[in-house]
DRENMI-87576 format. One record per atom (N, C-alpha, C): residue in one letter; x, y, z. Coordinates in steps of 0.2 Angstrom, whole numbers, plus 5000, padded with zeros to 4 digits. Atoms other than C-alpha are relative to their C-alpha. Last residue first. Layout:
BEGIN
AXYZ...
This chain:
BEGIN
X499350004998X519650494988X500149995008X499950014991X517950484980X500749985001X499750054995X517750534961X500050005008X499550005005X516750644947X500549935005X499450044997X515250604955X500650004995X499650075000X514050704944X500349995005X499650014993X512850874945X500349934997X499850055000X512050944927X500549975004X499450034995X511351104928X499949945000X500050075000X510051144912X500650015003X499350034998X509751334907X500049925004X500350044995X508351404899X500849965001X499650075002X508751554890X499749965006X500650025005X507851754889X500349924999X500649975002X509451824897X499549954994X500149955006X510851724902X499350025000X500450005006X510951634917X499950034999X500549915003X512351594929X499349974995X499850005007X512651424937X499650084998X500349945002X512751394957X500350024992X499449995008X512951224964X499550064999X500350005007X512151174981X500450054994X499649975006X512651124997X499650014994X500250035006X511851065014X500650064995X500449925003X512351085032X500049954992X500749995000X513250935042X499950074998X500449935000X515150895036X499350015002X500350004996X515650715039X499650055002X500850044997X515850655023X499950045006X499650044993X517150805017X499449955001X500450004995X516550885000X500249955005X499750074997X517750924985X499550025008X500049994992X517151054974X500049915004X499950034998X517051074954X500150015010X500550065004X516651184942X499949955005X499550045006X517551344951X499149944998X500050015007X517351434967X500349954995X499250055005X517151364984X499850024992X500250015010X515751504993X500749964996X499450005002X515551465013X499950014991X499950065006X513751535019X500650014997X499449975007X513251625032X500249944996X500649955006X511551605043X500550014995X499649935001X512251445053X499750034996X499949954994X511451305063X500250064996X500650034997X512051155050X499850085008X500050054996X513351235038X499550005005X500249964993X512951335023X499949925006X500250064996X513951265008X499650055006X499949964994X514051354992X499849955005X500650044992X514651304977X500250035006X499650014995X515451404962X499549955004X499349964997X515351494945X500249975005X499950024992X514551364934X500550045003X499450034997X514351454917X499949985008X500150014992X512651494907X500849965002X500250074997X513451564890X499850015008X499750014994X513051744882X499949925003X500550024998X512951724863X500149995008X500249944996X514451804853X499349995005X499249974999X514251664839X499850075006X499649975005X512351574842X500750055001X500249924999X512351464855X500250034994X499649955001X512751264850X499550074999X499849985008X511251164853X500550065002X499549964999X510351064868X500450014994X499350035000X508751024865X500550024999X499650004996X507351094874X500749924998X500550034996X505951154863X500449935004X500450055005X507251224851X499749935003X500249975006X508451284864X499549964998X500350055002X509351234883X499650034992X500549985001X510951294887X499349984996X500050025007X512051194897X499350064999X500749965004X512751214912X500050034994X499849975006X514251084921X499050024999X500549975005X514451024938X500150034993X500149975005X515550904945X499550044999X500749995004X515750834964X500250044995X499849935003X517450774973X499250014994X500150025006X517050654988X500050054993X500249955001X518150665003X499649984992X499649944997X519150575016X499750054996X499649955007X518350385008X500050085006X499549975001X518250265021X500450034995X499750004996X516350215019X500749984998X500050084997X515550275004X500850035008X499450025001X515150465007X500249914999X500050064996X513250515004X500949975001X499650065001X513050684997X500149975005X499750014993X511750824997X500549944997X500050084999X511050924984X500249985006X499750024993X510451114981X499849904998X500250065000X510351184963X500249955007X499550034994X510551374965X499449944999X500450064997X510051464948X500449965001X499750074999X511051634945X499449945002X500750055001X510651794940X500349955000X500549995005X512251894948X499449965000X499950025009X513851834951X499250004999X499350005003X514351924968X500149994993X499749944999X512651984977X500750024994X499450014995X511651824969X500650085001X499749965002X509951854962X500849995008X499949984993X509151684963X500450074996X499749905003X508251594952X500050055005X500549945000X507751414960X500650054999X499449955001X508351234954X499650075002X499749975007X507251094961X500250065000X500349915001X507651024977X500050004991X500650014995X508450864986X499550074998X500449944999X509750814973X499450015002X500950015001X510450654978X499850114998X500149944999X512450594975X499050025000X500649985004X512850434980X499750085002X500149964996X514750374982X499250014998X500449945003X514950204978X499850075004X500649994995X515950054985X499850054993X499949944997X516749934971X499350065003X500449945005X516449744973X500150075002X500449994996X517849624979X499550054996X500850045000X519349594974X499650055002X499750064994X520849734969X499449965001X500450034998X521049844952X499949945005X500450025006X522749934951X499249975003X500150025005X524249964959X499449964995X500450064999X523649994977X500449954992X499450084998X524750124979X499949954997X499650015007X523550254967X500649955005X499649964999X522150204978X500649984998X499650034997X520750124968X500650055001X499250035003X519550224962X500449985005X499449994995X517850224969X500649984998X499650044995X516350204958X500750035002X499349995001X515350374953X500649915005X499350044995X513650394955X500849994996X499550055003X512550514943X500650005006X499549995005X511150594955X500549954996X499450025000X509650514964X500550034994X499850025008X508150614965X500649975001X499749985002X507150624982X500349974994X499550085004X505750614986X500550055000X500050044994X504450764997X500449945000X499649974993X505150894985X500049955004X499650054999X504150824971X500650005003X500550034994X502350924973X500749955001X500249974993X503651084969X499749925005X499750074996X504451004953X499750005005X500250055004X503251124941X500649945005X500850014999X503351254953X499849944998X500150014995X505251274951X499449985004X499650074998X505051264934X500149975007X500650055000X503751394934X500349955000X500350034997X505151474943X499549965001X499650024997X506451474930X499549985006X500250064999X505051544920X500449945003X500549994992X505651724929X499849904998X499750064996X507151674911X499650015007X499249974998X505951774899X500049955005X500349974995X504651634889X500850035004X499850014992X505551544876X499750075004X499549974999X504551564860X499950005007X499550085002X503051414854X500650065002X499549995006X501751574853X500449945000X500250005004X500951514869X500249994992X500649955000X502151534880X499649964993X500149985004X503551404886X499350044999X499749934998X503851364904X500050034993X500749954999X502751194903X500250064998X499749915001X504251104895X499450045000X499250014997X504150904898X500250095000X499850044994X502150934899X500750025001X500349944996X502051044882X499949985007X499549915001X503050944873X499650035004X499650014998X501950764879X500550065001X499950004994X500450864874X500749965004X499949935002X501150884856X499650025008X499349965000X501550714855X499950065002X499550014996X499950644861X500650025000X500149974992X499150754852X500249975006X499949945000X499850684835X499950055007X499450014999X499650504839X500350084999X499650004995X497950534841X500849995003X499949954994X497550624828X500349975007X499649945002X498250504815X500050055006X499450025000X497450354824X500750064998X499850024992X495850414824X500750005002X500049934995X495850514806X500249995008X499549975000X496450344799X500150075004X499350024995X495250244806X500750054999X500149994990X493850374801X500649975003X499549934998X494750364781X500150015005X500649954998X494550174779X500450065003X500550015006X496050074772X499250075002X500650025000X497250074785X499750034994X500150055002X499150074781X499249995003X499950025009X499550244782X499749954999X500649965003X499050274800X499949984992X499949975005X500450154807X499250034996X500549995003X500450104825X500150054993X500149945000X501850014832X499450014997X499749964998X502549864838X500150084998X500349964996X501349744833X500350055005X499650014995X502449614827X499750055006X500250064998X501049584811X500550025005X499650045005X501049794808X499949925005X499150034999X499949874819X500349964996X499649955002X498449994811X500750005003X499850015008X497249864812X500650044999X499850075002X497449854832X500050004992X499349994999X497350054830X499949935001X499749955004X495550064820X500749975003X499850045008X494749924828X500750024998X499550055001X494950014845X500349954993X499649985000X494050154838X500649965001X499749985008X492850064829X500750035003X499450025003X492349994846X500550004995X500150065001X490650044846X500549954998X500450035007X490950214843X500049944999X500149945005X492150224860X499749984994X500650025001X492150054870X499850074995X500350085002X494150014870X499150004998X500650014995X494750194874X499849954996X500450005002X496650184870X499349975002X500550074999X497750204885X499350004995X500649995001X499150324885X499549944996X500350065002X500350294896X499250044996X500750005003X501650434901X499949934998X500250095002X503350434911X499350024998X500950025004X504250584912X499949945000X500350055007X506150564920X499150035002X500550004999X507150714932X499649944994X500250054995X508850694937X499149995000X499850085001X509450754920X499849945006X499550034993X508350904921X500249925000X499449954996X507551014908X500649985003X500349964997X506650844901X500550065003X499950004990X507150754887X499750075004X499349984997X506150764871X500249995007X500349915004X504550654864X500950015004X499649944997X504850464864X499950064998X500249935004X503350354861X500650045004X499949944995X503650204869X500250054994X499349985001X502950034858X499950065006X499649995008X501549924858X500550034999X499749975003X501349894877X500349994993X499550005003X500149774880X500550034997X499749964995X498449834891X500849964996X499650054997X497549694882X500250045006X500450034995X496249844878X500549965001X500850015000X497549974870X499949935002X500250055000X499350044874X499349995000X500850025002X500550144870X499849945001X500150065001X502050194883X499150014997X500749984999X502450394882X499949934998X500350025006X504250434883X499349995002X500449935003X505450544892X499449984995X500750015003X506350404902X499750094998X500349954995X508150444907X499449974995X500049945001X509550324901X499550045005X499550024995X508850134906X500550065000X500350014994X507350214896X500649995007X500549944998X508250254881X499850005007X499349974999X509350074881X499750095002X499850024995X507649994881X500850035002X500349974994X506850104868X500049985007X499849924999X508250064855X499550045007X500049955004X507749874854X500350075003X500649975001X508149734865X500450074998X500450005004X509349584861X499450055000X499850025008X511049644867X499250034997X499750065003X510349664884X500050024992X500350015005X510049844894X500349934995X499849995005X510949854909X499649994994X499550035005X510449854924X499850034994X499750074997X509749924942X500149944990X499950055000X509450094938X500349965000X499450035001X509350244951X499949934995X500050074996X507650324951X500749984999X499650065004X507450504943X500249945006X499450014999X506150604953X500649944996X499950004992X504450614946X500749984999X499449985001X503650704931X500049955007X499950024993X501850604927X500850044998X499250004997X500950604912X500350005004X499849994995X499350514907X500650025001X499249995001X498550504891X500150025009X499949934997X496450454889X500749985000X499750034995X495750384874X500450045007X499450035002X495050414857X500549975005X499550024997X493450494862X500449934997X499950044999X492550534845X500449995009X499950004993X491950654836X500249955003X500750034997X492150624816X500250025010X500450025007X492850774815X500249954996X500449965000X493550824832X499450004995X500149985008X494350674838X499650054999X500549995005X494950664857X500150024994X499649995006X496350624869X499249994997X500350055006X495650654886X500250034993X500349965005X497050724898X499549944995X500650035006X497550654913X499650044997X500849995001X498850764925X499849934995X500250065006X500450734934X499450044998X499749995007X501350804947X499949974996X499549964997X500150724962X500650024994X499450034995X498850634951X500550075000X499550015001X497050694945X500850015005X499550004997X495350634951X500850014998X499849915003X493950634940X500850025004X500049994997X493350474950X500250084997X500450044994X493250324942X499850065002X500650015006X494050374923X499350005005X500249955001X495250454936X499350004994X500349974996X495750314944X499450074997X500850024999X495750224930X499950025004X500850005008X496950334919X499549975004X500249934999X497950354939X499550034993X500550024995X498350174939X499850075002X500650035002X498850174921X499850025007X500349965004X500350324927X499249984998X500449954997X500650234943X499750044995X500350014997X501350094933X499750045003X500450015005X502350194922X499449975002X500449955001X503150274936X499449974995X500449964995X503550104942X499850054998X500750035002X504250074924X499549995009X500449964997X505850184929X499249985000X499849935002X506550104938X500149994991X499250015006X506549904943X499750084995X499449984998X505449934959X500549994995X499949944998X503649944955X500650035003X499949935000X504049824941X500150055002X500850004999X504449674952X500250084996X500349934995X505749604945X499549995001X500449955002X505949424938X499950065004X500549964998X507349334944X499850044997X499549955002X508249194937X499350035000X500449945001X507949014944X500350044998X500049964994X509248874941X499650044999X500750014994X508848694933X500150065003X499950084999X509648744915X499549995005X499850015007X509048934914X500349945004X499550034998X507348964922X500650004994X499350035008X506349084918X500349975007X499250064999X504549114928X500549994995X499450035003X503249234925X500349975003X499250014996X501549274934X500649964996X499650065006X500249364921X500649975008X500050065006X498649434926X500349954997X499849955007X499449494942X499549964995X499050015001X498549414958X499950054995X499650065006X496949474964X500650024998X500350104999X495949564977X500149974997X500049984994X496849774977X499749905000X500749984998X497449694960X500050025008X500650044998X499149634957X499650075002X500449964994X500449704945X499449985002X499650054997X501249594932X499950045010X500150085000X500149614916X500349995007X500749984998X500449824915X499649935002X500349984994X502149784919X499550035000X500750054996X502049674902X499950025008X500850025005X503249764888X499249985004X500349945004X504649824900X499550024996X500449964998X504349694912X500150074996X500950014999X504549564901X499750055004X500550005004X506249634896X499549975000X499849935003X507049654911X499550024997X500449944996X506649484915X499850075001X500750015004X507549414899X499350035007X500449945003X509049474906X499450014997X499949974996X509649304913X499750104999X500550054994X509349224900X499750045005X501149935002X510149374890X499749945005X500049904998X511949344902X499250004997X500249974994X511649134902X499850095000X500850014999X511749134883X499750035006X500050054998X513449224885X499249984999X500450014993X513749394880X499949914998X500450045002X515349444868X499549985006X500649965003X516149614872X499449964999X500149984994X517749544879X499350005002X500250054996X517849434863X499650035008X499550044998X517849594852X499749935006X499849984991X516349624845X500649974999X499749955001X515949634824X500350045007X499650015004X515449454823X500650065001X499549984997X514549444838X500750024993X499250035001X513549314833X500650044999X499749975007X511949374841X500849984998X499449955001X511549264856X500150014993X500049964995X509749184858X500650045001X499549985002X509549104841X500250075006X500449915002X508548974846X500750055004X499749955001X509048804842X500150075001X499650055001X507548704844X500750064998X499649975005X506248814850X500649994999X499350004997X504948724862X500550034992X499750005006X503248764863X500550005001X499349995001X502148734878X500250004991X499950035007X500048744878X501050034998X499649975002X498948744890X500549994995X499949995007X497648664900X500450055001X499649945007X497948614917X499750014994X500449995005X496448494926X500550084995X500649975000X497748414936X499550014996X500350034995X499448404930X499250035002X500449984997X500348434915X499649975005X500650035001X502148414910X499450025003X500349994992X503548524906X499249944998X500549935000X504448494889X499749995008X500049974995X506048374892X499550075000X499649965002X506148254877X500150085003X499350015002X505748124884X500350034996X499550034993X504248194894X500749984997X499949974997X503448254877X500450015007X499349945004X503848114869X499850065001X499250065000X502947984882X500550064997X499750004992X501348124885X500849995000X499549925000X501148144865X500250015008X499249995004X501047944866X500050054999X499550044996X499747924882X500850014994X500250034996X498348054872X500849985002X500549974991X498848124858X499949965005X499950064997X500048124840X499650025007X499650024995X499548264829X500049955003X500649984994X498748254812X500649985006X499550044995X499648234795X499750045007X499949924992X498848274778X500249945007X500249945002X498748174760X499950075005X499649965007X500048044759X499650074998X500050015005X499848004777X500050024995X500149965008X500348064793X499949934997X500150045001X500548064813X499749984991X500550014995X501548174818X499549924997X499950064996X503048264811X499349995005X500349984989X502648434803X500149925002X500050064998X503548524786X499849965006X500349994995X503148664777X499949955000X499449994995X504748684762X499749995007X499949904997X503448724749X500450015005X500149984993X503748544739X499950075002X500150044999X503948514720X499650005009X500650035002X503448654707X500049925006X500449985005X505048744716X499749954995X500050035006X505648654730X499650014995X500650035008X505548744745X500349974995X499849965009X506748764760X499449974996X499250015003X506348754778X500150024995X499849995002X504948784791X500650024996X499249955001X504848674803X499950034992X499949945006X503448604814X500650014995X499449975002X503348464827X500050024995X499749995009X501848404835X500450014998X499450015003X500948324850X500250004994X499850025005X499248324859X500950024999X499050004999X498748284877X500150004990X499750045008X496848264875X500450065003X499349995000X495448324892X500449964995X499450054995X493848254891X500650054996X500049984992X492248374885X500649955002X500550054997X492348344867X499749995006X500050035007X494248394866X499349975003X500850035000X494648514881X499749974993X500849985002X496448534879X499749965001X500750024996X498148514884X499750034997X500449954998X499748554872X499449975002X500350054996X501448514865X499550025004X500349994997X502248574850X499749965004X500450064998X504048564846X499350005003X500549994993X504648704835X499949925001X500350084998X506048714819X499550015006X500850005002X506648834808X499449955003X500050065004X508548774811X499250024997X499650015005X509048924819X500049964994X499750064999X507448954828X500650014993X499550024995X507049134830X500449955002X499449955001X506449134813X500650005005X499750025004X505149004818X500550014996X499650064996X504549064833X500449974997X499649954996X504149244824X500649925004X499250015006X503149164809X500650025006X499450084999X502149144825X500249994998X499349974995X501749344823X500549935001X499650015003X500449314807X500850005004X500050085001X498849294815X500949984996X500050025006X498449474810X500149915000X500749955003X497649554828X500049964991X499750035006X498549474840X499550014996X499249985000X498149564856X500349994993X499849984994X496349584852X500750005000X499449994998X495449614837X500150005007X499649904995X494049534832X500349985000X500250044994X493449344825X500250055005X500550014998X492949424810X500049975006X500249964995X494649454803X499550005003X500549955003X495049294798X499850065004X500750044996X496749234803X499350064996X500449954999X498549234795X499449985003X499449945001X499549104788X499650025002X500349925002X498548934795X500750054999X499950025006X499548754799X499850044996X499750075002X499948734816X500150004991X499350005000X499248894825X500749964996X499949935004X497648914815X500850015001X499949995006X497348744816X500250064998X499550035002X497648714834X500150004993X499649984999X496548864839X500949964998X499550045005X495148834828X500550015005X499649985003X493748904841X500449934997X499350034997X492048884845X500650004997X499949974996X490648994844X500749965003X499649935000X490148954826X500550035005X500049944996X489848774833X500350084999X500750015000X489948634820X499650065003X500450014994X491448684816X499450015001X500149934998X492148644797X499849985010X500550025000X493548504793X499650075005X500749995006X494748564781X499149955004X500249935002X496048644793X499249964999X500350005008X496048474803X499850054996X499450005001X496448454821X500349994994X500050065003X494848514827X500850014999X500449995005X494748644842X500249914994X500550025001X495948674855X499849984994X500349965008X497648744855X499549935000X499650045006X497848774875X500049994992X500550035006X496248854882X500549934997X500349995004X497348944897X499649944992X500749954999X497648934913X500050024995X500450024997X499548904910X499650025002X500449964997X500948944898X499449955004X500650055001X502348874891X499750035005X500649964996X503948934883X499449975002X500850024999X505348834880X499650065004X500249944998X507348884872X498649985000X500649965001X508248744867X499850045004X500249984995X510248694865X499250034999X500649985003X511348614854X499650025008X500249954997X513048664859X499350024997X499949984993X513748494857X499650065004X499649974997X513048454843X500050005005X499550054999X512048294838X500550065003X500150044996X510448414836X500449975004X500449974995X510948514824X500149995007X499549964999X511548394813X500150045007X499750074996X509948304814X500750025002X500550024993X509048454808X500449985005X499449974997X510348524794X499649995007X499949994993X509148474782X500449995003X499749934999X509548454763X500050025007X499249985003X508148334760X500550055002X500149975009X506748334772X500850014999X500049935002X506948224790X500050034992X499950005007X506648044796X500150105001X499650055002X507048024814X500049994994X499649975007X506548194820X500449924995X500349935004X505348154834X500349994993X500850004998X505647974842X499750044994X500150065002X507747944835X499150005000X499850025006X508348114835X499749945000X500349975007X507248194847X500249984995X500649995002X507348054859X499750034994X500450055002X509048034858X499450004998X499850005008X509348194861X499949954997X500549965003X508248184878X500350024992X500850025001X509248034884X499750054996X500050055005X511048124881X499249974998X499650054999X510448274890X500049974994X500350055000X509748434883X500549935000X499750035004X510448604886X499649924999X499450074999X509348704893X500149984994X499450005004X508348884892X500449935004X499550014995X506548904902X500649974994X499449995004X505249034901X500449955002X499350014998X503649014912X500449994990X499449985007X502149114909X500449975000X499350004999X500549074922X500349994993X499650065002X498849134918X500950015001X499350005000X497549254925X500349944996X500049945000X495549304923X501050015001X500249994995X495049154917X500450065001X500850024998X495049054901X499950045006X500050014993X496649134892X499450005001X500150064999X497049094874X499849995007X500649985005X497349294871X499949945002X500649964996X498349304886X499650004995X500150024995X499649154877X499550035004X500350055002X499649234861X499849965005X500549985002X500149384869X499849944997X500349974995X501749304879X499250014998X500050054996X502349214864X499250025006X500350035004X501949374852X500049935004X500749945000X503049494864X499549964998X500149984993X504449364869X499250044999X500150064996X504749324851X499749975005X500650035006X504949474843X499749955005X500449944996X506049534861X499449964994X500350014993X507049374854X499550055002X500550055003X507249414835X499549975008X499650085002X507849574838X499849955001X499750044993X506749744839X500249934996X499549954997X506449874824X500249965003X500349964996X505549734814X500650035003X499549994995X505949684798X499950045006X499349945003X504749614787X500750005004X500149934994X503449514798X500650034998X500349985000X503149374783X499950095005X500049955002X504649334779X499450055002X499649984997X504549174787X500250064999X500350014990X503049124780X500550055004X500449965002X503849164761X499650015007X499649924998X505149064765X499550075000X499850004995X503948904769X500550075000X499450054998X503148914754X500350035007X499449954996X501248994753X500649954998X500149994992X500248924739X500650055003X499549964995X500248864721X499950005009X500049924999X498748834711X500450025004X500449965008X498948654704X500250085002X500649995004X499648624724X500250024993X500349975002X501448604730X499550004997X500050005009X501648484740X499750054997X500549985002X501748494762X500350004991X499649945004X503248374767X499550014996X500549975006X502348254781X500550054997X500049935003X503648164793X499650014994X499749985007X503148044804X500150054995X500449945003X503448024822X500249994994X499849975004X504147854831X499650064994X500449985006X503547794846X500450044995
């Protein structure tokens, strides 16, 4: 079968054009893929009939037969000027499918202009297919403006989409088929919004039943079985590696590398979706494939540091249940004072820094490179449970130590106004929440306060040891530090590793993968007065030697901490904390060896512990920082 091309006409009164679409979500902080992934995903839980739905993700090239197909079935007329078919014939043409399950799929009529009989039923294939925006009326949930699928077609190099999707039509299940693309306009003659399907001169409806089956299957979307509904999109060139203009080759990533990264980034945004229930699955279970090969999805509770962030929600509802607050942590309710309000509850949590397991890709924003650093931030989020953005406040005292906060807009407060308030107060990619842009004063009061006390609670968690007044408290608050790590003694922290230099014979780097040494701080720092150097805080750790190393060499350095704990040049004449020495006290013995200096070389085999010793100044908060400098 062959699809026909509709090219939307400028109306008497004008209208949208297809650039104009595309423009619509400005510039978002994140790259076009995280865009993409966030609004796919969320479109997909908002269409959801049951309490779960499957996600998959899947990146190929397209055989001979399946380019066929879309050149000849789908795309075989095209708009002037298109670079469709082009495209297409390449070598390095390649698409990128999302497609969900256990959900509604895009239901409803297949006709902006015809009404429903039933208030209570939905537009869904019209609003996705051929609508800018949505009527407010129908609430606020993940997707609040309607405007986030300009997102798919941005992503697409060519401006293009394939749609394909189950639904309940009438009571029997219907197989529909479409194809989108947003291209160029022609002033007073076309608007550049174009759909392949089944057309005439005055509108175009999708292809269904046994012929959206056939060009679906031949042109490699997933099929459905059973009573599925759901609803695949496929993204015709999609713009998954940046073009590097300004990398050296070394530098450049490869599709497969974000591919492969893209589960990272689901769980940064969607591990409050990916964790099961004490009697149910996750809400969301993912899948990516790239060509035919799987690529693994973490499990939050162990890809560092979104575990913590994970125990943070699960300690909001604990405590909504039970008043109950978590071991180094607390819940605080965020509330308005005038108009009155709960606004929601914040949770924050101190817990031992985790080791991370990868890199941050290309295509995610400034708060995935932060985290994979130290986390200090405070994930927002309301009823979906969908991470809108990570509120960073300062770092913590301690480099081995990460914050992790959630604070959870209260969904039933004034009659839901509150929730209103902050889904209207996200721009179309929903990645943050803006006060300015609401219209009503109350929303704005909500929003504004609570973004404001959550910050000013997050300062005052990461740096309990300050007084009232906002001035540093005298340096005894070394032990309210000490206190403040206390419940997290029972874990341990992992320090900065160090790989293994090759021996200088060796000439150079040899196969294989290199070992590591692992350093762990098993304590927080406690103020001591030392016989030889004084007021001093001793940071005790321990080390792991890889195997066939004869010694591993440890660094420290101490930093002064200022201006509610970021590090700043002293004033001139200004006493510094300096690292005098390490001490070792071996296993069984009351004396203790002192190796002075920054540095200390430590044997594997040695039994007793160690710890680093850094002066401190009067009235200062001081900051030791341990490393692997190397193993020999």
């Amino acid at each position: 079968m062959k699809l026909e091309l509709y090219e939307e006409r400028v109306s008497p009164t004008g209208g949208p054009k297809a650039e104009g679409a595309k423009r619509i979500l400005g510039t978002p902080s994140m790259g076009p893929l995280t865009v993409v992934l966030r609004e796919a995903v969320q479109n997909s839980w908002d269409a959801r009939v049951g309490d779960h739905i499957g996600f998959n993700i899947h990146y190929f090239t397209p055989k001979a037969p399946q380019k066929t197909a879309l050149l000849e079935s789908v795309f075989a007329d095209q708009p002037n000027g298109s670079r469709l078919r082009k495209e297409i014939a390449s070598d390095k043409f390649a698409v990128l499918v999302f497609s969900d399950r256990g959900t509604s799929g895009l239901n409803g009529p297949v006709r902006a202009d015809i009404p429903l009989e039933d208030p209570s039923q939905r537009r869904n294939f019209v609003d996705f297919v051929f609508e800018i925006g949505r009527d407010e009326s129908r609430g606020v949930s993940g997707g609040t403006y309607g405007f986030g699928k300009a997102s798919f077609f941005t992503f697409s190099d060519v401006g293009t989409v394939c749609i394909y999707t189950r639904c309940l039509h009438n009571g029997t299940y219907e197989e529909r088929f479409i194809a989108v693309q947003l291209g160029r306009s022609i002033p007073g003659r076309i608007t550049g919004r174009s759909w392949w399907g089944t057309a005439d001169i005055s509108h175009v409806e999708p292809v269904t039943g046994t012929a959206a089956i056939a060009l679906a299957t031949a042109i490699g979307m997933p099929a459905y079985s059973g009573d599925d509904c759901g609803t695949s999109i496929m993204v015709l060139a999609p713009r998954i590696v940046a073009s590097g203009e300004n990398r050296s080759i070394e530098e450049r990533v490869t599709p497969k590398e974000v591919v492969c990264s893209i589960g990272a980034s689901l769980v940064q945004w969607f591990w409050a979706k990916m964790i099961p229930g004490l009697s149910k699955p996750p809400d969301i279970t993912f899948g990516i494939t790239y060509e035919a090969s799987i690529v693994e999805v973490p499990n939050p509770a162990d890809h560092a540091p979104f575990g913590s962030y994970v125990e943070a929600l699960a300690a909001i509802e604990a405590f909504k249940r039970t008043g109950a607050q978590p071991p180094a942590g607390k819940v605080i309710c965020i509330e308005s004072e005038r108009p009155r309000a709960q606004l929601g509850h914040l949770c924050l949590l101190r817990r031992p820094k985790r080791p991370r397991t990868h890199v941050p890709a290309d295509f995610e924003e400034d708060s995935a490179h932060e985290l994979a650093d130290q986390s200090h931030h405070v994930a927002l989020l309301r009823s979906p449970h969908l991470v809108v953005k990570y509120l960073a406040g300062q770092k913590p005292p301690s480099e081995q130590l990460d914050i992790a906060g959630v604070f959870l807009v209260d969904e039933r407060s004034e009659l839901g106004e509150v929730e209103k308030a902050f889904g209207l107060s996200e721009p179309p990619v929903h990645d943050d929440w803006i006060p300015a842009t609401l219209e009503e004063r109350t929303h704005k009061i909500y929003v504004n306060g609570a973004i404001r006390r959550v910050r000013e609670r997050l300062g005052e968690f990461t740096l309990p040891f300050t007084d009232g007044g906002g001035e540093v408290a005298p340096q005894p608050s070394l032990g309210a530090f000490s206190e403040m790590m206390g419940a997290l003694l029972a874990e341990s922290c992992s320090g900065t590793g160090a790989r293994v230099q090759p021996d200088r014979e060796s000439g150079g780097s040899g196969g294989g993968q290199p070992r590591t040494a692992r350093l762990t701080v098993t304590g927080p720092g406690s103020l001591q007065m030392h016989p030889q150097f004084g007021r001093v805080v001793s940071v005790p750790f321990h080390v792991e030697a890889p195997s066939g190393s004869q010694a591993v060499l440890i660094g420290a350095k101490a930093s002064v901490m200022v201006e509610n704990g970021i590090e700043r040049e002293p004033p001139e004449g200004a006493e510094l904390p300096k690292v005098k020495a390490f001490v070792f006290t071996p296993a069984g013995a009351t004396t203790q060896e002192i190796h002075p200096g920054t540095s200390v070389s430590v044997p594997p085999m040695r039994s007793g512990s160690w710890a680093a010793l850094a002066t401190v100044p009067v009235d200062a908060k001081v900051r030791v920082t341990l490393n692997v400098e190397t193993s020999i």
